[in-house]
Structure formats: structure tokens, C-alpha cells
DSSP file (Angstrom, degrees, kcal/mol; ACC not computed):
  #  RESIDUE AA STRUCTURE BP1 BP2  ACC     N-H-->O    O-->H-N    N-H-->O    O-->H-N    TCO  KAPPA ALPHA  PHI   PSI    X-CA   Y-CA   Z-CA
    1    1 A X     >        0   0    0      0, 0.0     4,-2.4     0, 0.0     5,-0.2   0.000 360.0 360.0 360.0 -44.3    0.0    0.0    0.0
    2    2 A X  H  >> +     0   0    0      2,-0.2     4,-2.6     1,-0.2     5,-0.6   0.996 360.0  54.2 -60.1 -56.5    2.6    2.5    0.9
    3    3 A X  H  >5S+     0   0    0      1,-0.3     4,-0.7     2,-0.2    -1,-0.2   0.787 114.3  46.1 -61.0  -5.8    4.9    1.9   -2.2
    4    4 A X  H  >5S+     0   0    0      1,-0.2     4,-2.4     2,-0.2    -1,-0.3   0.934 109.2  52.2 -85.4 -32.9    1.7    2.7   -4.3
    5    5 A X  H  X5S+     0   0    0     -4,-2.4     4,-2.2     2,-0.2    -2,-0.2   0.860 114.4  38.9 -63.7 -35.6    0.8    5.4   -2.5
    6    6 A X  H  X5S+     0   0    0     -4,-2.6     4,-4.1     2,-0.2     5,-0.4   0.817 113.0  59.9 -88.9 -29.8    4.4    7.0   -2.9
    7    7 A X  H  X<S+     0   0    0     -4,-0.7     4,-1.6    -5,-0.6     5,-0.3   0.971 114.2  43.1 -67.1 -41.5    4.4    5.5   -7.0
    8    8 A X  H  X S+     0   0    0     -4,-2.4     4,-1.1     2,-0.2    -2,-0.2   0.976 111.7  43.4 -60.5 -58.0    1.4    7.9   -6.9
    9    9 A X  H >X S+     0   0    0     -4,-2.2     4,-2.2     1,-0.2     3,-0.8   0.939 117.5  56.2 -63.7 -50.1    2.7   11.1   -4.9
   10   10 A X  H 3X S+     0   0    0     -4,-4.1     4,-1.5     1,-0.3     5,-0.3   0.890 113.8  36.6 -76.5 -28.1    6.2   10.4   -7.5
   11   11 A X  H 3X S+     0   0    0     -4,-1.6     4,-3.1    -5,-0.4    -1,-0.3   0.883 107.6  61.4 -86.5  -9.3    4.2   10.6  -10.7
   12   12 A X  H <X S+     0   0    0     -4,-1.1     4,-3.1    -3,-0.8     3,-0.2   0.960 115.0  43.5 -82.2 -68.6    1.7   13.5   -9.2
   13   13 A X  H  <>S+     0   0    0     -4,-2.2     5,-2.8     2,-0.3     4,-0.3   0.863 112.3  47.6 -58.5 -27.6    5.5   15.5   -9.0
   14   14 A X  H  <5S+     0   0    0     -4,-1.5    -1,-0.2    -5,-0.4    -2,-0.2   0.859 110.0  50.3 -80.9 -34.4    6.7   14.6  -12.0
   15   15 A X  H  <5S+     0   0    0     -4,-3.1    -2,-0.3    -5,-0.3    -3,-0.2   0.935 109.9  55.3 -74.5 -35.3    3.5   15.6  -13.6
   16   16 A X  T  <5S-     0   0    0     -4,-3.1    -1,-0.2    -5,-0.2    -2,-0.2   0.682 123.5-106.5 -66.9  -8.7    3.9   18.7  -11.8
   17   17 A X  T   5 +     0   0    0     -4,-0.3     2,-1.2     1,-0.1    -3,-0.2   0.752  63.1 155.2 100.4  24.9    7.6   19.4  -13.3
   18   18 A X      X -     0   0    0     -5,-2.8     5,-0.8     4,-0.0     4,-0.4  -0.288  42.9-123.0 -75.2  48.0    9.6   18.6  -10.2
   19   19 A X  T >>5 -     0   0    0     -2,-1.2     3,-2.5     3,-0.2     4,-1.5   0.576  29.8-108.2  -1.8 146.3   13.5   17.4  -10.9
   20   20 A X  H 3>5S+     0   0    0      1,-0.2     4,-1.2     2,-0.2     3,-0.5   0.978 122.7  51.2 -63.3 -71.7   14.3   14.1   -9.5
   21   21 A X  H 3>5S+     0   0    0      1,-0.2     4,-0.7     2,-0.2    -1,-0.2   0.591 107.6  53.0 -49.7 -10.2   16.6   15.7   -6.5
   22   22 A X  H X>5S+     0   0    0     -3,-2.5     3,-1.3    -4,-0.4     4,-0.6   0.979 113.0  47.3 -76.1 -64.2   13.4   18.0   -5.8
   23   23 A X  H 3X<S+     0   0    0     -4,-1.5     4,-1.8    -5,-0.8     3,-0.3   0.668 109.3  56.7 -17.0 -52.6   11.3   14.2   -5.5
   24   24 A X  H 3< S+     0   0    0     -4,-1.2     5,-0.4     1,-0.2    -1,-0.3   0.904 105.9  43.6 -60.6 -56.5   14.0   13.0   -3.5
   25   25 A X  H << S+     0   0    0     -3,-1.3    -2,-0.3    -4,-0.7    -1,-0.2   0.467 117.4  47.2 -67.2  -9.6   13.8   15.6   -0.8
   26   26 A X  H  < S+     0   0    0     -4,-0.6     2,-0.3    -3,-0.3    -2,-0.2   0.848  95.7  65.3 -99.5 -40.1   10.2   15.5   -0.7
   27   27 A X  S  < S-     0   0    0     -4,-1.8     2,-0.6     1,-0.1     7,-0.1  -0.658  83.6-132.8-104.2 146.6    9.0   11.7   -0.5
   28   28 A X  S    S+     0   0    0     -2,-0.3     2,-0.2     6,-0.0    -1,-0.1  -0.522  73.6 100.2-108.2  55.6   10.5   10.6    3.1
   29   29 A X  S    S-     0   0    0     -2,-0.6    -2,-0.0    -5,-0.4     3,-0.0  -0.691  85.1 -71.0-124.6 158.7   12.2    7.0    1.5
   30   30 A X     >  -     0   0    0     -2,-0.2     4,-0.8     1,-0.1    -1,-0.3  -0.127  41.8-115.6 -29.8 152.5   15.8    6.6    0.6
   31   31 A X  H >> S+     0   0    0      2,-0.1     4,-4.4     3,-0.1     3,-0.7   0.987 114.7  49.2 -46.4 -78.2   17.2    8.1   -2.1
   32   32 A X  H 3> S+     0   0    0      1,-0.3     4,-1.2     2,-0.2     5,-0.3   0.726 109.5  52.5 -81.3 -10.0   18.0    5.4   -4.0
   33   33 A X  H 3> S+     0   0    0      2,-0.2     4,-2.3     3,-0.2    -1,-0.3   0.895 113.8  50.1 -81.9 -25.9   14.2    3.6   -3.6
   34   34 A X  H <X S+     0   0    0     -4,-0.8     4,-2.1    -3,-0.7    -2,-0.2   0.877 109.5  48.9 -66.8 -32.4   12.9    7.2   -4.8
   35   35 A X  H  X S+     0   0    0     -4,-4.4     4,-1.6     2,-0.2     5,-0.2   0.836 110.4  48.1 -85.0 -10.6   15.1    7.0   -7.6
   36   36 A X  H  X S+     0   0    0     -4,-1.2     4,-2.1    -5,-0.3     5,-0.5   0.935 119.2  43.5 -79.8 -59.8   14.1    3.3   -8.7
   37   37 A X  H  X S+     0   0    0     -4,-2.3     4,-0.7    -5,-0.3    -2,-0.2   0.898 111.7  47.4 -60.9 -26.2   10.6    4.4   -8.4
   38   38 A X  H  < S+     0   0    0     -4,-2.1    -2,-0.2    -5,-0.2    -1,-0.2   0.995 118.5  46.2 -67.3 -53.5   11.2    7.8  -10.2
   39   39 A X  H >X S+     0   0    0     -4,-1.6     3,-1.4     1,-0.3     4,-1.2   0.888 114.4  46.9 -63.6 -55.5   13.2    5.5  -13.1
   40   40 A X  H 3X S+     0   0    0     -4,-2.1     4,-1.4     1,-0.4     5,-0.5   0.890 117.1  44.3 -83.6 -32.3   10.3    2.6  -13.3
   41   41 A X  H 3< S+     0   0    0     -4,-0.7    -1,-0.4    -5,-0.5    -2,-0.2   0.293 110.6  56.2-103.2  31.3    7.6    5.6  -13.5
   42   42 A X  H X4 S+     0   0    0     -3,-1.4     3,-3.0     3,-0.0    -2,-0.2   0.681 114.6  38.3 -49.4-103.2    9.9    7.4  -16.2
   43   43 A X  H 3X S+     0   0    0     -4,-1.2     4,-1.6     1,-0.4    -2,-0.2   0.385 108.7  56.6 -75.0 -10.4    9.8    4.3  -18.3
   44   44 A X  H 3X S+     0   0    0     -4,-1.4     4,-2.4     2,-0.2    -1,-0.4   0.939 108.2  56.0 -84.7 -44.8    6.1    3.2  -17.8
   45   45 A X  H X> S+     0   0    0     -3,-3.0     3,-1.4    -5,-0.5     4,-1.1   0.928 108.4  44.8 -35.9 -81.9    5.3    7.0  -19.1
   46   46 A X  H >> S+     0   0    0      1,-0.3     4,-2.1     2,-0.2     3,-0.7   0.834 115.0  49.3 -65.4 -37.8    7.4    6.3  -22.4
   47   47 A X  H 3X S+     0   0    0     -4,-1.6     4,-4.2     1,-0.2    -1,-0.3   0.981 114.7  46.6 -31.0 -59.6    5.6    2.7  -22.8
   48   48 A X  H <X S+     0   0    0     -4,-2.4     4,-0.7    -3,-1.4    -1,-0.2   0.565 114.5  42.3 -62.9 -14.9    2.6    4.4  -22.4
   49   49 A X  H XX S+     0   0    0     -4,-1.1     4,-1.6    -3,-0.7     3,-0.8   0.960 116.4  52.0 -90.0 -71.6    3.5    7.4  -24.9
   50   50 A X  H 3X S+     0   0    0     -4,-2.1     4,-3.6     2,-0.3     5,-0.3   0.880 114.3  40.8 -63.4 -54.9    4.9    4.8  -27.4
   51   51 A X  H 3X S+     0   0    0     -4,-4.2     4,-2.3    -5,-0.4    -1,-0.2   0.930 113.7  52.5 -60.5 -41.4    1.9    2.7  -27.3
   52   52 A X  H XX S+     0   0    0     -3,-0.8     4,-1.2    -4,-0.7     3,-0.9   0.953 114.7  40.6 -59.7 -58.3   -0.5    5.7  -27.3
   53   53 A X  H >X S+     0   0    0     -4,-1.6     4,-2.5     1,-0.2     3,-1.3   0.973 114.9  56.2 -79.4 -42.5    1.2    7.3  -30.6
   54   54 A X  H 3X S+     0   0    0     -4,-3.6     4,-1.5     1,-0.2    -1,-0.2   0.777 112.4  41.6 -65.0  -7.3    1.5    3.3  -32.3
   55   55 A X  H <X S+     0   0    0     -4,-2.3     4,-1.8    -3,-0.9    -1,-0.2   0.695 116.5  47.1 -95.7 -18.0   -2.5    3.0  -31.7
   56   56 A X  H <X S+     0   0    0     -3,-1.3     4,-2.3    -4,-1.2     5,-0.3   0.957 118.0  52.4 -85.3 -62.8   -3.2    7.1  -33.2
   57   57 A X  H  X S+     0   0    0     -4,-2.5     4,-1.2     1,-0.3    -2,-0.2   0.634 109.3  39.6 -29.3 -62.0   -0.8    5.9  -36.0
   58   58 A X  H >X S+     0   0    0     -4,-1.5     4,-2.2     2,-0.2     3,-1.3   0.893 113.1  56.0 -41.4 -57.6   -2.4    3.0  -36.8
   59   59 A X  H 3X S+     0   0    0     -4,-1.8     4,-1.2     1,-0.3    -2,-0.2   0.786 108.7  52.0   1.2 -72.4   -6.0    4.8  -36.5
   60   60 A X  H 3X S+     0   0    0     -4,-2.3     4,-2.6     2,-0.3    -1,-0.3   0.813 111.1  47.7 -50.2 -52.7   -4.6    7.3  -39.0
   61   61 A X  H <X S+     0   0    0     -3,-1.3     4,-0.7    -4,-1.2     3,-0.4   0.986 109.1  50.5 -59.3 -66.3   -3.6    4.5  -41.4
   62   62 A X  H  < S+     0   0    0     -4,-2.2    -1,-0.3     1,-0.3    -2,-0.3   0.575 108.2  49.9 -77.6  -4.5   -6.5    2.7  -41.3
   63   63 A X  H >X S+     0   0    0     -4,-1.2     3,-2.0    -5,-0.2     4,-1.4   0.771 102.8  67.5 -68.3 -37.3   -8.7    5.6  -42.0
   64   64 A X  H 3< S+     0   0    0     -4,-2.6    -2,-0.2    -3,-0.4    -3,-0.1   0.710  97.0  48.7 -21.8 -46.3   -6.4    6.3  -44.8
   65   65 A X  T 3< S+     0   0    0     -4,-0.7    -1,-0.3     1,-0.1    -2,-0.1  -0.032 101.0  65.9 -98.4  33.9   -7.4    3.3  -46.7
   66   66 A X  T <4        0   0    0     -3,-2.0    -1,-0.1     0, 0.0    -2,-0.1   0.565 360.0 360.0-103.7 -41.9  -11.3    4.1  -46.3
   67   67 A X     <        0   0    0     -4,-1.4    -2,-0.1     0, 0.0    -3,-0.1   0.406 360.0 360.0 -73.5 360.0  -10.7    7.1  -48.3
């Protein structure tokens, strides 16, 4: 429960524009367990981004051929 709760509070700062060292000093963990959770919610973003632009893409394609 906690580490979701802090995976929450880390992306809620990042969506706010915070630098990792700001993140660090604010969530009351190690360092280095804020920065594996800042790193793992980095990378779940770019999945999510990559998946998100390969589904508009497709989208786009397959309306393409309608036309």
C-alpha cells in the first residue's frame, strides 16, 4: 500500500515538473528507492506514450485506406 501510495505522490511531481533531486527531498524513503521508483515511472510513461502514438498511428492508417 505504501509503495503505491508514494508511486502515486512520485508521478503526481513529476506531472507537476519537479526534478528528481526536488522528488527526493520531498518523499521521506531513501534516495535510491525514490530514484528506482522515479526510473520505473519514467519508463512506464514512455511505454505508455509509445503505445498511445502506435495506436493514433495506426488509427490514422486505417482511415487512410477508407478514403
Amino acid at each position: 500500500m505504501k509503495t503505491n501510495s508514494v508511486e502515486h505522490q512520485i508521478g503526481q511531481l513529476v506531472r507537476d515538473d519537479h526534478s528528481a533531486e526536488q522528488i527526493m527531498n520531498i518523499i521521506d524513503l531513501p534516495a535510491d528507492q525514490v530514484m528506482s521508483l522515479y526510473r520505473d515511472y519514467i519508463e512506464q510513461r514512455k511505454q505508455q506514450q509509445l503505445r498511445a502514438s502506435n495506436q493514433h498511428s495506426q488509427a490514422t492508417y486505417a482511415m487512410s485506406l477508407r478514403s
